[in-house]
py3Dmol code that shows the C-alpha trace and the ligand (Angstrom):
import py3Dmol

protein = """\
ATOM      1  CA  UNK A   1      15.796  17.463  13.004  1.00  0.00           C
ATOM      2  CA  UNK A   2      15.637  13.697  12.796  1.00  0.00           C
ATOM      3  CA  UNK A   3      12.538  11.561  12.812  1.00  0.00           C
ATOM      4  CA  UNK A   4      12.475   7.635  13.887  1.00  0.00           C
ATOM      5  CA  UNK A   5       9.829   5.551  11.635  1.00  0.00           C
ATOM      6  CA  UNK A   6       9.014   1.994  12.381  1.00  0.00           C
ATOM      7  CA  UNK A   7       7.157   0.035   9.838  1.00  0.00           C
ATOM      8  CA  UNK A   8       5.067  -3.204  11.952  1.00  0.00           C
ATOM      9  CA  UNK A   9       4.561  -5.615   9.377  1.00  0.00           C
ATOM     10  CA  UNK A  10       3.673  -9.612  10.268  1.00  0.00           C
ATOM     11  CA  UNK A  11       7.150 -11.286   9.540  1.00  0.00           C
ATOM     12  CA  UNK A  12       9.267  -8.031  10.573  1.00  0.00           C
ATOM     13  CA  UNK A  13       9.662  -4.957  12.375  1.00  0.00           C
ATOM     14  CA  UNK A  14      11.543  -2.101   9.716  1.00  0.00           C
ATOM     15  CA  UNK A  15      12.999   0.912  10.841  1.00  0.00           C
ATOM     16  CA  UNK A  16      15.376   3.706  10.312  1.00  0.00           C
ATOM     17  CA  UNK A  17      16.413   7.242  11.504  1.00  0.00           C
ATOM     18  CA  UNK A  18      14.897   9.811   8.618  1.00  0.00           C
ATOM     19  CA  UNK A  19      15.801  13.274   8.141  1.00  0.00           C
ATOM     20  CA  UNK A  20      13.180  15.712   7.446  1.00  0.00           C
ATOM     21  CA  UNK A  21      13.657  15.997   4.224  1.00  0.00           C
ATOM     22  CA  UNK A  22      13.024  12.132   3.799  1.00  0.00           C
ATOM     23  CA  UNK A  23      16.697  10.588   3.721  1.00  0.00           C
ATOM     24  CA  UNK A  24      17.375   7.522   5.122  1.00  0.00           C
ATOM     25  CA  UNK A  25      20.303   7.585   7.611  1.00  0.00           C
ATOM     26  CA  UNK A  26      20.493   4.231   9.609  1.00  0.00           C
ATOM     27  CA  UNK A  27      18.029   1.236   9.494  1.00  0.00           C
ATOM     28  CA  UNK A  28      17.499  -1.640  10.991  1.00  0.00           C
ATOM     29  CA  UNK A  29      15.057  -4.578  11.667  1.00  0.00           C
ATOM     30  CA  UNK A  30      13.923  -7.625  13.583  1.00  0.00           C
ATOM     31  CA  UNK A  31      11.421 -10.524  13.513  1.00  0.00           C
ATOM     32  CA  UNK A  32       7.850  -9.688  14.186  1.00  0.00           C
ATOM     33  CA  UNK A  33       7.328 -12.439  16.719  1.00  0.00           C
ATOM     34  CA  UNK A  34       3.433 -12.282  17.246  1.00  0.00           C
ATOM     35  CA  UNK A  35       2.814 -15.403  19.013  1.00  0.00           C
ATOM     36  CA  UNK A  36       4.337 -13.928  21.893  1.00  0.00           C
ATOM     37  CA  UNK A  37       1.625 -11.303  22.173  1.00  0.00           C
ATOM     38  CA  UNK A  38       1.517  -7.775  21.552  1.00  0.00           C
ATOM     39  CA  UNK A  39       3.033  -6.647  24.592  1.00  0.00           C
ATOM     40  CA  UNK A  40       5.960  -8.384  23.431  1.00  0.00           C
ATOM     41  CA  UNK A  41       5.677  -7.027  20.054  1.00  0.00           C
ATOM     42  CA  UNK A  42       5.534  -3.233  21.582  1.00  0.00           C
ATOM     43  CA  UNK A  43       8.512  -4.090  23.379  1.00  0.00           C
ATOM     44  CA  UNK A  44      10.296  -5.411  20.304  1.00  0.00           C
ATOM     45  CA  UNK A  45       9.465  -1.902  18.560  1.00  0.00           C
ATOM     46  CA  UNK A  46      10.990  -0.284  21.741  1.00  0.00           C
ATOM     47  CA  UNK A  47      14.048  -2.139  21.317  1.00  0.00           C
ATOM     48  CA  UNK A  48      14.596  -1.148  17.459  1.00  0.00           C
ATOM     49  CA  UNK A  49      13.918   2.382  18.228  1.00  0.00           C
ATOM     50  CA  UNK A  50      16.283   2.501  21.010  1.00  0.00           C
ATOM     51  CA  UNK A  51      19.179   1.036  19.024  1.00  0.00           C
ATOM     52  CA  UNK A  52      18.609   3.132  16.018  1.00  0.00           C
ATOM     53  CA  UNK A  53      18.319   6.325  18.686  1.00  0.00           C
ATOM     54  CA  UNK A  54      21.953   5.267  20.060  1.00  0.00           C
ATOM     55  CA  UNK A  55      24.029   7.649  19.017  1.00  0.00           C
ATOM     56  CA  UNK A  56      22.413  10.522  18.040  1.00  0.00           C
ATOM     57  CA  UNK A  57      21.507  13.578  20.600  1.00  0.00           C
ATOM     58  CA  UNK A  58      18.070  13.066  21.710  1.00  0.00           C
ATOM     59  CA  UNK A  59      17.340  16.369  21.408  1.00  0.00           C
ATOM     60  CA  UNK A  60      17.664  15.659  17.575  1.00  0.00           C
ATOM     61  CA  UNK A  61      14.999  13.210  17.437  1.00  0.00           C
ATOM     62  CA  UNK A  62      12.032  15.297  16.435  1.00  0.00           C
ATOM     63  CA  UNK A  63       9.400  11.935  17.070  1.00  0.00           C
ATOM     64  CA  UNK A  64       8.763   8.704  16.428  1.00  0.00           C
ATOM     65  CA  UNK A  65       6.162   7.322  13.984  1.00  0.00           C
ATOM     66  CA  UNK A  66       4.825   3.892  13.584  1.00  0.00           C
ATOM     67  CA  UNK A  67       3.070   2.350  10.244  1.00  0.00           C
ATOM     68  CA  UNK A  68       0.972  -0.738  11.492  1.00  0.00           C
ATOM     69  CA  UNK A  69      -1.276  -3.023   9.644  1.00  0.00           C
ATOM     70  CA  UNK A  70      -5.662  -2.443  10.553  1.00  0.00           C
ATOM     71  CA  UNK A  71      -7.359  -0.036  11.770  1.00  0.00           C
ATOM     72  CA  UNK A  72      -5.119   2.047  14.061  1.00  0.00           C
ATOM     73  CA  UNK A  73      -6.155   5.849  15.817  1.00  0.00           C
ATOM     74  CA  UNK A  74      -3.591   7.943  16.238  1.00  0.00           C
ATOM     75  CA  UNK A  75      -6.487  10.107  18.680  1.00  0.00           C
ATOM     76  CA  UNK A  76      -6.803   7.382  21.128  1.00  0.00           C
ATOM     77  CA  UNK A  77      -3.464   5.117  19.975  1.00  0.00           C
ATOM     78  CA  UNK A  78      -5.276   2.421  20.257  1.00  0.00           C
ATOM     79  CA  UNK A  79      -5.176  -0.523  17.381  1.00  0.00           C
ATOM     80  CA  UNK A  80      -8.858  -1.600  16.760  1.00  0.00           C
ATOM     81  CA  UNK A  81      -8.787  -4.390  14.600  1.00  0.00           C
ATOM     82  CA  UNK A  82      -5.288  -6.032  13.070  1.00  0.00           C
ATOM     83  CA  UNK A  83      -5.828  -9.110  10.759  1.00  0.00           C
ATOM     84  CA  UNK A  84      -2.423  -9.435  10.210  1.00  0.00           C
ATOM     85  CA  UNK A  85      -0.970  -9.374  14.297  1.00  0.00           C
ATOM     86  CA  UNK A  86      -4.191 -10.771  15.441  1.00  0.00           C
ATOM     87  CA  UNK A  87      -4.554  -7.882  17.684  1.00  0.00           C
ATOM     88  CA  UNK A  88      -7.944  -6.457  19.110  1.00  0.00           C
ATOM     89  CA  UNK A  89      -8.201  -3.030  21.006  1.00  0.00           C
ATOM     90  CA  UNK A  90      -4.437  -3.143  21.784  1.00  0.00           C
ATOM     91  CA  UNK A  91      -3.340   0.285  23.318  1.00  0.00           C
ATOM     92  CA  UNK A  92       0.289   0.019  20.951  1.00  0.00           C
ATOM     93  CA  UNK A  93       0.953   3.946  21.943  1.00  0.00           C
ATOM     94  CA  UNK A  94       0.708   3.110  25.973  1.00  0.00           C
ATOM     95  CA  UNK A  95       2.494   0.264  25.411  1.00  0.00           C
ATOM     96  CA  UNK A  96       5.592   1.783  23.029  1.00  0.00           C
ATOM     97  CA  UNK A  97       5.785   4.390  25.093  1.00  0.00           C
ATOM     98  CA  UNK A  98       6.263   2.838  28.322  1.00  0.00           C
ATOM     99  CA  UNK A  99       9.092   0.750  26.818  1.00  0.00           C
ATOM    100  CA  UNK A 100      10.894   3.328  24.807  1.00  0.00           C
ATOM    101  CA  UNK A 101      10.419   6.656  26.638  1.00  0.00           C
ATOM    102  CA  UNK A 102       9.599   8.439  23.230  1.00  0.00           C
ATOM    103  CA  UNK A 103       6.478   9.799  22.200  1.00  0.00           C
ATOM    104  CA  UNK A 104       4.726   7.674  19.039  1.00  0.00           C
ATOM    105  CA  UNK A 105       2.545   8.599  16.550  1.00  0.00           C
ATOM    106  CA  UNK A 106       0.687   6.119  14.613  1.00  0.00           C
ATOM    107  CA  UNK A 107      -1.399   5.001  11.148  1.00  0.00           C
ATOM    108  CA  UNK A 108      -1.989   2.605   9.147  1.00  0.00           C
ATOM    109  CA  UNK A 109       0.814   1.080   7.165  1.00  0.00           C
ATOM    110  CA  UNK A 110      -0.771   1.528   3.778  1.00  0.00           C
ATOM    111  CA  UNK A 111      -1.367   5.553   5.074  1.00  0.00           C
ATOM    112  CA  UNK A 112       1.651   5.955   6.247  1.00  0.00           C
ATOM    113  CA  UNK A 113       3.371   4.166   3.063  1.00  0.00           C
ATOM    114  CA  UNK A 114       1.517   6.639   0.808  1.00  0.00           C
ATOM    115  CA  UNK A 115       3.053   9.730   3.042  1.00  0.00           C
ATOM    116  CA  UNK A 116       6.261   8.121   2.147  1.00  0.00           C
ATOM    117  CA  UNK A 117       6.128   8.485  -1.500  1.00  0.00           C
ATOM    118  CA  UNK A 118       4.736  11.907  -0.673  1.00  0.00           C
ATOM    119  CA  UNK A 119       7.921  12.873   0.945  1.00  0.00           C
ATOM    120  CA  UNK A 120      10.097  11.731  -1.044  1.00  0.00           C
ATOM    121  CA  UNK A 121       8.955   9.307  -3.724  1.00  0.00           C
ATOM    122  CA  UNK A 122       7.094   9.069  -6.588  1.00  0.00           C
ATOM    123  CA  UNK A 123       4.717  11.924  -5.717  1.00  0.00           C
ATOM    124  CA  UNK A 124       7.316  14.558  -4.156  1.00  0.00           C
ATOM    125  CA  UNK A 125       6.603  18.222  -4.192  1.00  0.00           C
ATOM    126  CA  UNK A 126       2.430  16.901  -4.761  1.00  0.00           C
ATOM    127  CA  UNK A 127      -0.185  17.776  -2.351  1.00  0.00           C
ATOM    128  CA  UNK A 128      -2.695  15.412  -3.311  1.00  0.00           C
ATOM    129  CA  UNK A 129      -1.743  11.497  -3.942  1.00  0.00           C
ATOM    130  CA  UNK A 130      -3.223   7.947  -3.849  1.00  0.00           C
ATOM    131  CA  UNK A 131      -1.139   4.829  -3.390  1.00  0.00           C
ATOM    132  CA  UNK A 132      -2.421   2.060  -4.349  1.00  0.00           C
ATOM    133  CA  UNK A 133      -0.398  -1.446  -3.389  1.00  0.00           C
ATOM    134  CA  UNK A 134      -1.425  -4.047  -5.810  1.00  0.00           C
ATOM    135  CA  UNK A 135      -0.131  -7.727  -3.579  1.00  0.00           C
ATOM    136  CA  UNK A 136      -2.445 -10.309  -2.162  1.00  0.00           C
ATOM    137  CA  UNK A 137      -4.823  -7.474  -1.399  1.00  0.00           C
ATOM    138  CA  UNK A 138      -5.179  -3.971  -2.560  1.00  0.00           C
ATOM    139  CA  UNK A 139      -3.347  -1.702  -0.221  1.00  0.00           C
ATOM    140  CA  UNK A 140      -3.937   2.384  -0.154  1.00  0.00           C
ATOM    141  CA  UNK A 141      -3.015   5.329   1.164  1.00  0.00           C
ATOM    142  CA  UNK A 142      -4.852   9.036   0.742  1.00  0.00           C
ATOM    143  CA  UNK A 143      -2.698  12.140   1.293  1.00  0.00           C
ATOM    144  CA  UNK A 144      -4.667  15.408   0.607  1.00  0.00           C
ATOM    145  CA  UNK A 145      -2.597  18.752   1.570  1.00  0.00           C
ATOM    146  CA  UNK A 146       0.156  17.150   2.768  1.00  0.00           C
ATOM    147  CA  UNK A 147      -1.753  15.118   5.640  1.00  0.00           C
ATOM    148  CA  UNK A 148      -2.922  11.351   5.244  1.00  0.00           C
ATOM    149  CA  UNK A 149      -6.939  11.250   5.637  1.00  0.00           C
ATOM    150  CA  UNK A 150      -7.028   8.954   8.395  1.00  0.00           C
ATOM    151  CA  UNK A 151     -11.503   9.168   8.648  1.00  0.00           C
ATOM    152  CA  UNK A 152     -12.762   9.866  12.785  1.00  0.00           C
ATOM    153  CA  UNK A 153     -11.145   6.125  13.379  1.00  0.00           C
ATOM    154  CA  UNK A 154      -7.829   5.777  11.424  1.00  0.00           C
ATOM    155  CA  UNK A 155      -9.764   3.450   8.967  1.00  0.00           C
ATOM    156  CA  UNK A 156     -10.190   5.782   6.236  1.00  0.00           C
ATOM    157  CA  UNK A 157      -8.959   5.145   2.891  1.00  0.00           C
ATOM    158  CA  UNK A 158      -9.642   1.463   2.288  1.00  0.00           C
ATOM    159  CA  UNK A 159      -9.990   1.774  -1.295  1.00  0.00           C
ATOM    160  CA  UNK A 160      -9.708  -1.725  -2.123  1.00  0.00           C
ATOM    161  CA  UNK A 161     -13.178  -2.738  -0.372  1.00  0.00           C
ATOM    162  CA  UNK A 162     -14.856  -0.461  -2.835  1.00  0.00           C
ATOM    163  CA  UNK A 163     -17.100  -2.719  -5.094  1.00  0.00           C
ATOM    164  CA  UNK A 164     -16.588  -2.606  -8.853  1.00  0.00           C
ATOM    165  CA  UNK A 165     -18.698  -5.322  -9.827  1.00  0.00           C
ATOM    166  CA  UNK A 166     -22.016  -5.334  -7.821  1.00  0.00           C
ATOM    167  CA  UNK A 167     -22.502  -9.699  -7.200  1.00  0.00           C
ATOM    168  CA  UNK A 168     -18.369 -10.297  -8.438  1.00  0.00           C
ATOM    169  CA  UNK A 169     -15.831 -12.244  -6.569  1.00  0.00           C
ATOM    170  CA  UNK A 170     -16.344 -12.877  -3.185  1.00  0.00           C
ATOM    171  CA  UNK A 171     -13.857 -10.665  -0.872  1.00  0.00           C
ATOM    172  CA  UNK A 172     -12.347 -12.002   2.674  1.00  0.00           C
ATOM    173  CA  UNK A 173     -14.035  -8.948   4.195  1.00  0.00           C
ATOM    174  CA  UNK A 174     -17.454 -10.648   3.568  1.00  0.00           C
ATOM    175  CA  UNK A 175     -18.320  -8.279   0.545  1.00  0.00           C
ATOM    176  CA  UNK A 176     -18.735  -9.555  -3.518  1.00  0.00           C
ATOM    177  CA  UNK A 177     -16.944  -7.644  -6.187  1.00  0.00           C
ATOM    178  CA  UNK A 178     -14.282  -5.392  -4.096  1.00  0.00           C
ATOM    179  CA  UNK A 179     -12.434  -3.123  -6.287  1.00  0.00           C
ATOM    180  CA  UNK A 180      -9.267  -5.752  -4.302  1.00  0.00           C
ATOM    181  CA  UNK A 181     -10.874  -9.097  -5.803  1.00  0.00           C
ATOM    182  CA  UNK A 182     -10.238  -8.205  -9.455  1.00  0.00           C
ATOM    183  CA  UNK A 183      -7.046  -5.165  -8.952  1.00  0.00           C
ATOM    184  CA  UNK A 184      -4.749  -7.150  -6.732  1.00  0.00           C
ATOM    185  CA  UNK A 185      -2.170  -9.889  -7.793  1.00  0.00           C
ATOM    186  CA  UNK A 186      -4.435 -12.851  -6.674  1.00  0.00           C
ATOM    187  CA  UNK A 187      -7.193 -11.105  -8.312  1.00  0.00           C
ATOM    188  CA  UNK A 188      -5.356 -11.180 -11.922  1.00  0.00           C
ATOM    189  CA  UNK A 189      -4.144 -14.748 -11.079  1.00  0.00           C
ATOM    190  CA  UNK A 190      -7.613 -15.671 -10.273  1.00  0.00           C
ATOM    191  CA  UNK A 191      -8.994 -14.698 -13.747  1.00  0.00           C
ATOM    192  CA  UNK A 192      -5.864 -16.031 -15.833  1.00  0.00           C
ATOM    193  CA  UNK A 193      -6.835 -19.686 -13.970  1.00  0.00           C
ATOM    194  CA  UNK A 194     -10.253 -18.893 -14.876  1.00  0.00           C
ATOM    195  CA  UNK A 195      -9.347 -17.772 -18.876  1.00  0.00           C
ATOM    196  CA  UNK A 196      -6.811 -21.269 -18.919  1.00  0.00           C
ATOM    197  CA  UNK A 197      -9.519 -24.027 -17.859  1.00  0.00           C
ATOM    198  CA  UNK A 198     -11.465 -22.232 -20.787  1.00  0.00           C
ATOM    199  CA  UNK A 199      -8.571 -22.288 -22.989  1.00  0.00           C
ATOM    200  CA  UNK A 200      -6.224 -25.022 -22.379  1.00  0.00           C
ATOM    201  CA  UNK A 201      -4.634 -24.262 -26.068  1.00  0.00           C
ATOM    202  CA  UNK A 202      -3.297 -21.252 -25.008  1.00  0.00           C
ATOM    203  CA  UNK A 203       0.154 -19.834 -24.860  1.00  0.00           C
ATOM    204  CA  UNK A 204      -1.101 -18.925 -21.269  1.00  0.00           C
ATOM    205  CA  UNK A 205      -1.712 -22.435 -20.415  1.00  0.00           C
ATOM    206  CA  UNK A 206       1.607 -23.847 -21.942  1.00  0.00           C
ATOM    207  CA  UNK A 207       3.504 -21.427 -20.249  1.00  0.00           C
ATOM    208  CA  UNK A 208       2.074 -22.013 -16.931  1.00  0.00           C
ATOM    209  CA  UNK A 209       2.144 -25.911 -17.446  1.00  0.00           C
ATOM    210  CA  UNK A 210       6.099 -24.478 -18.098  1.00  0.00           C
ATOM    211  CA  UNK A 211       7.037 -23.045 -15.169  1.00  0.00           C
ATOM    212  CA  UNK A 212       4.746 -24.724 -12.821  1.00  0.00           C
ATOM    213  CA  UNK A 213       2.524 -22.241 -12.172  1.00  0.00           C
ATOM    214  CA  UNK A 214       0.911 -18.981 -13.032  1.00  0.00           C
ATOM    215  CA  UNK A 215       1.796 -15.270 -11.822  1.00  0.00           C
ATOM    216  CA  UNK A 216       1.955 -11.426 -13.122  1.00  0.00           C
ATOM    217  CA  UNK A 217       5.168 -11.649 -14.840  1.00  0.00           C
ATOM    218  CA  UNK A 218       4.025 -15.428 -16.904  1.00  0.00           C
ATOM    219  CA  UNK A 219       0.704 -13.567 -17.675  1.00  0.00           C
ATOM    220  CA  UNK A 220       2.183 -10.034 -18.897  1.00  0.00           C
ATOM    221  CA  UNK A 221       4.483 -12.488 -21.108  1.00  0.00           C
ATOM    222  CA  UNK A 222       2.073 -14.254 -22.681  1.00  0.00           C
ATOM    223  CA  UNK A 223       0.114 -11.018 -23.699  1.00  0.00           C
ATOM    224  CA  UNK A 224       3.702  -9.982 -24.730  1.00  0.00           C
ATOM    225  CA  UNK A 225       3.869 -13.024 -27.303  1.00  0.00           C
ATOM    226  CA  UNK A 226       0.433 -12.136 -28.509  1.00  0.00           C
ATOM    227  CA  UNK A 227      -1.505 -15.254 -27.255  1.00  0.00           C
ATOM    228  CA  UNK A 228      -5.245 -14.038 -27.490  1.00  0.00           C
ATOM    229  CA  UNK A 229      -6.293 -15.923 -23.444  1.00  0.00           C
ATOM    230  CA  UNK A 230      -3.472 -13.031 -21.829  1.00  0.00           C
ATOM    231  CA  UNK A 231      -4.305 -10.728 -24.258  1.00  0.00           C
ATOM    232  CA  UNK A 232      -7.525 -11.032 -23.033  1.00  0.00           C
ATOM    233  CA  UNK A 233      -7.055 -11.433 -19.143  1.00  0.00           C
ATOM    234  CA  UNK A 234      -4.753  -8.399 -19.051  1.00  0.00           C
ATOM    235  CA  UNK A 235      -7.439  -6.101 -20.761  1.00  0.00           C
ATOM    236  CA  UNK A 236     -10.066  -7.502 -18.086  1.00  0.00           C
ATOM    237  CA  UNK A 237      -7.275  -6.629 -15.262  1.00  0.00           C
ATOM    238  CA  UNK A 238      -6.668  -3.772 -16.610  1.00  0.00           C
ATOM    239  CA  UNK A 239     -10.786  -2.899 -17.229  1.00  0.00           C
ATOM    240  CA  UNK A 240     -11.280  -3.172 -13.412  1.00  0.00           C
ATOM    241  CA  UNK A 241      -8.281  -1.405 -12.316  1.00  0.00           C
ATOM    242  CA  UNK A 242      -9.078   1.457 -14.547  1.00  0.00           C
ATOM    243  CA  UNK A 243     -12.695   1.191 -12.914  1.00  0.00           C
ATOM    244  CA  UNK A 244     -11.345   1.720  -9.660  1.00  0.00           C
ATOM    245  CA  UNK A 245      -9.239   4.192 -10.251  1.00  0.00           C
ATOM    246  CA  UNK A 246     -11.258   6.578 -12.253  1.00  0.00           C
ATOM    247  CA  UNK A 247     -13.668   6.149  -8.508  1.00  0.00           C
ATOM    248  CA  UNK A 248     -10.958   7.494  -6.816  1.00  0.00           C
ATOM    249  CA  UNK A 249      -9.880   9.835  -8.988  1.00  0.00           C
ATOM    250  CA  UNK A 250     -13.554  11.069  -8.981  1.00  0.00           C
ATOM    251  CA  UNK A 251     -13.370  11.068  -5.752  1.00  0.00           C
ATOM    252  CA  UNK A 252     -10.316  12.770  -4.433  1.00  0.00           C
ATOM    253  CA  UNK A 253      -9.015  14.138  -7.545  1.00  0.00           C
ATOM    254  CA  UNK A 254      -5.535  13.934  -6.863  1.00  0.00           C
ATOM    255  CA  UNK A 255      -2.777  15.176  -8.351  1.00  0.00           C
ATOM    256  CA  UNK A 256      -0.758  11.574  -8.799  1.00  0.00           C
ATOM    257  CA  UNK A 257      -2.302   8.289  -8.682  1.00  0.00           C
ATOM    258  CA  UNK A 258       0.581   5.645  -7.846  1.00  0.00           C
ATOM    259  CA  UNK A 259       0.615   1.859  -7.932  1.00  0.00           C
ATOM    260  CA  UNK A 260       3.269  -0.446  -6.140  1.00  0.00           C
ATOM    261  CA  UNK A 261       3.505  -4.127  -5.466  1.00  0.00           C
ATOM    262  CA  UNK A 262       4.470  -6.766  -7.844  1.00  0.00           C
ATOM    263  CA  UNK A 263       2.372  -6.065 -10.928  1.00  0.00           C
ATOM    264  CA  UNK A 264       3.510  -2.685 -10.651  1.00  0.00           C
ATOM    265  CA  UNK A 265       7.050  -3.955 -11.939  1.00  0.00           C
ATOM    266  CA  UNK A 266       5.169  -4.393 -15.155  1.00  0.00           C
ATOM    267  CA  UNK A 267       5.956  -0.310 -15.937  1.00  0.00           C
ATOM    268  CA  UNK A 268       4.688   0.989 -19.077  1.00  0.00           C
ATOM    269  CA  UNK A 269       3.300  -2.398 -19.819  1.00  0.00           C
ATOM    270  CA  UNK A 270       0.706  -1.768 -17.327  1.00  0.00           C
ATOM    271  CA  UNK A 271       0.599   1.969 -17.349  1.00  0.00           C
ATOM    272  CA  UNK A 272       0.584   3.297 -20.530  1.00  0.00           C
ATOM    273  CA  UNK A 273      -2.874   0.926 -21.479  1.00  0.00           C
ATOM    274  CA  UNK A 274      -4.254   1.863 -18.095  1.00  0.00           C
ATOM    275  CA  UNK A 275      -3.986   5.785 -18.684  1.00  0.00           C
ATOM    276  CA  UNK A 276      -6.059   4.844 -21.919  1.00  0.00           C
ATOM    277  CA  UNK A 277      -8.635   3.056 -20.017  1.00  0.00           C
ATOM    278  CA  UNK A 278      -9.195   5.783 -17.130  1.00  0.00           C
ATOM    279  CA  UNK A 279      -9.116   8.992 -18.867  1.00  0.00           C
ATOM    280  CA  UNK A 280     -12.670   8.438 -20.559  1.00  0.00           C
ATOM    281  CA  UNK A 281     -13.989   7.340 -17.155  1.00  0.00           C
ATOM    282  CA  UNK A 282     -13.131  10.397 -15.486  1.00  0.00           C
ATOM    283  CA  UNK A 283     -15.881  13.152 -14.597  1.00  0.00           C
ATOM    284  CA  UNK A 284     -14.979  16.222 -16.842  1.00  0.00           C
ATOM    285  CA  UNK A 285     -12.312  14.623 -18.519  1.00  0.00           C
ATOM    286  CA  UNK A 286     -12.521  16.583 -21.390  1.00  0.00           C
ATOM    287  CA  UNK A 287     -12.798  19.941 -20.075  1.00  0.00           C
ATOM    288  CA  UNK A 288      -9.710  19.677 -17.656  1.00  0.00           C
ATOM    289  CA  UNK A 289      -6.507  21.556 -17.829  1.00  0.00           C
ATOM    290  CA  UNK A 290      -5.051  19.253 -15.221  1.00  0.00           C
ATOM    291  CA  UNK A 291      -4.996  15.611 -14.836  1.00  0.00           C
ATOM    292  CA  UNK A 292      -4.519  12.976 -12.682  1.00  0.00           C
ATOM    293  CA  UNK A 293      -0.636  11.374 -13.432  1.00  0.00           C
ATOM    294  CA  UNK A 294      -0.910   7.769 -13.140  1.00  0.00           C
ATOM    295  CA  UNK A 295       2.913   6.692 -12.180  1.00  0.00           C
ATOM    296  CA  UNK A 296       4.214   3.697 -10.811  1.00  0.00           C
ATOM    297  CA  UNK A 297       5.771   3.950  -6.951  1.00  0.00           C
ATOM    298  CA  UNK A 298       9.779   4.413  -6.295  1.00  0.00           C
ATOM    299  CA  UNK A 299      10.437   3.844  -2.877  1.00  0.00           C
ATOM    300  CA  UNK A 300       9.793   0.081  -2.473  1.00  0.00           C
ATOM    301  CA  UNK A 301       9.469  -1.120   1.069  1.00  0.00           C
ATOM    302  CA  UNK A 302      10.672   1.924   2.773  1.00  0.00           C
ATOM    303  CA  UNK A 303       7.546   3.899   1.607  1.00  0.00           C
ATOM    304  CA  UNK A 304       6.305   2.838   5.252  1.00  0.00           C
ATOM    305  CA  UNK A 305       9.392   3.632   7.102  1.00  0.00           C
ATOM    306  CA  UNK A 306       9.768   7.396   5.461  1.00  0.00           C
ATOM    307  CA  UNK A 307       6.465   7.650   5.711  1.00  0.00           C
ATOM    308  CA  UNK A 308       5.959   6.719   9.464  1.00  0.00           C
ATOM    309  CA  UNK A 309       8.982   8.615  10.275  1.00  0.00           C
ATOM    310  CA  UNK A 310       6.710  11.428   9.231  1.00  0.00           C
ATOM    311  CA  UNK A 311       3.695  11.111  11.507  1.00  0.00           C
ATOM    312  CA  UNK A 312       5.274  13.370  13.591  1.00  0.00           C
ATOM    313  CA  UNK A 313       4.591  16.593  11.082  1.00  0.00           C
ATOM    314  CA  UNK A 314       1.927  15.200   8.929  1.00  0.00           C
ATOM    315  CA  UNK A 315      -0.920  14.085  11.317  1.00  0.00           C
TER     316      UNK A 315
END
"""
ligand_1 = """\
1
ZN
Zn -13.698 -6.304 0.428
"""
view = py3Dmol.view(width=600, height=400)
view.addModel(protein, "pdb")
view.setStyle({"model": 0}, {"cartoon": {"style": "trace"}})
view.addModel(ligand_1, "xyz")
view.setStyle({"model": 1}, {"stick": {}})
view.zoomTo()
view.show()
């Protein structure tokens, strides 16, 4: 049987045709063009999952899935909130439905990402995983058993709006000190700014002066070079991301903690110091038999495809 996945992002539409075991056998894409409304948008998704359909026996399409950004219920199919699309209380599964003919399950993107590396990722042949997207924001996914915990709305899982420092950084949901203010990208770039007006000596500050600006991979080198400011703004990132995910781990206990987005790329870099910083945070540490793995996430972008394509079976 064959699955059809659609991953609704702002810029673009991503799909493919999936096999069950999580292969990727055609894909295509278009531009996301929200200013036309979501009507339009739901007929855009029709389109793509009619031309990646062509071609194959309908009977071997086993269901459609689609990832999209917010608060989405599969129970009602109704999108609640999406910052991203600017959508409120948009009935997407009506709407998909009517345009396409096929049946469509739905999640969040993050959720439906984090079934992806489930499948046939990172975190294949685990029942228990956390993805955790480290960009702009901090993006997650919970899969427990094999099924994505969606909460009674579909807005379960929103691990980067946990707070890690009571009275920290302001967050653009309204709350100060979200575990996403200090773990994501802009969080890290945030505090290296912050470490540079306070050391304008630094290797940090040189090299950003360099290049023009300052970002994950000119931070992670400076630390590399030994210059005290990134040594120092690294073991802060690192501090809060460790903080964040010993919660979930204390939380959910799974069996793989995964991280993707950008600073992900830094590997071992990252890793290896962050294992070090989250094992003495966990509850029973030292009396387990079985830990958490803390890896780094395979799939890329078509985490959310894979992953969607899998609604079907895993909701
Ligand atoms: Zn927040």
């Amino acid at each position: 049987m064959h699955y059809i996945g659609i991953d609704l992002g702002g810029t673009s539409i991503k799909g493919a045709v999936v096999t069950e075991g999580g292969t990727i056998l055609k894909e295509a894409s278009c531009p996301t063009q929200r200013e036309l409304g979501p009507e339009h948008v739901a007929r855009e998704i029709a389109g793509l999952i009619t031309a990646l359909a062509e071609g194959y026996d309908p009977q071997a399409i086993g269901g459609v899935g689609v990832g999209c950004p917010g608060i989405v219920e599969d129970h009602s199919g109704i999108v609640r909130y999406s910052a991203n699309l600017h959508w409120e209380n948009f009935d997407l599964r009506a709407a998909v439905q009517k345009y396409s003919g096929y049946t469509v399950r739905l999640a969040n993107d993050a959720n439906a990402a984090a079934l992806g590396e489930v499948v046939a990722g990172c975190a294949q042949n685990v029942d228990s995983a956390v993805i955790l997207t480290l960009g702009t924001g901090v993006g997650s996914g919970v899969v427990l058993n094999g099924k994505i915990l969606t909460g009674c709305t579909g807005g379960a899982a929103e691990l980067g709006h946990m707070v890690v420092e009571d009275g920290g950084a302001l967050c653009a949901c309204g709350r100060k000190g979200c575990f996403e203010t200090y773990a994501s990208a802009t969080g890290l770039i945030r505090m290296a700014k912050e470490a540079m007006a306070q050391h304008p000596e630094s290797l940090l500050h040189a090299t950003a002066a360099e290049v023009g600006d300052v970002n994950g991979q000119t931070i992670f080198r400076a630390k590399e070079q030994g210059d005290p400011t990134a040594v120092a703004v690294v073991e802060r990132y690192i501090h809060y991301l460790s903080v964040g995910i010993a919660n979930v781990i204390n939380c959910f206990y799974p069996e793989v903690v995964a991280l993707s987005g950008g600073i992900a790329n830094q590997g071992e870099a990252l890793l290896a110091p962050l294992r070090e910083a989250v094992a003495p945070q966990v509850y029973g540490n030292q009396y387990l038999q079985t830990h958490t793995r803390i890896l780094g996430c395979t799939l890329g972008y078509h985490a959310g495809i894979i992953g969607a394509a899998m609604l079907p079976t895993a909701l």
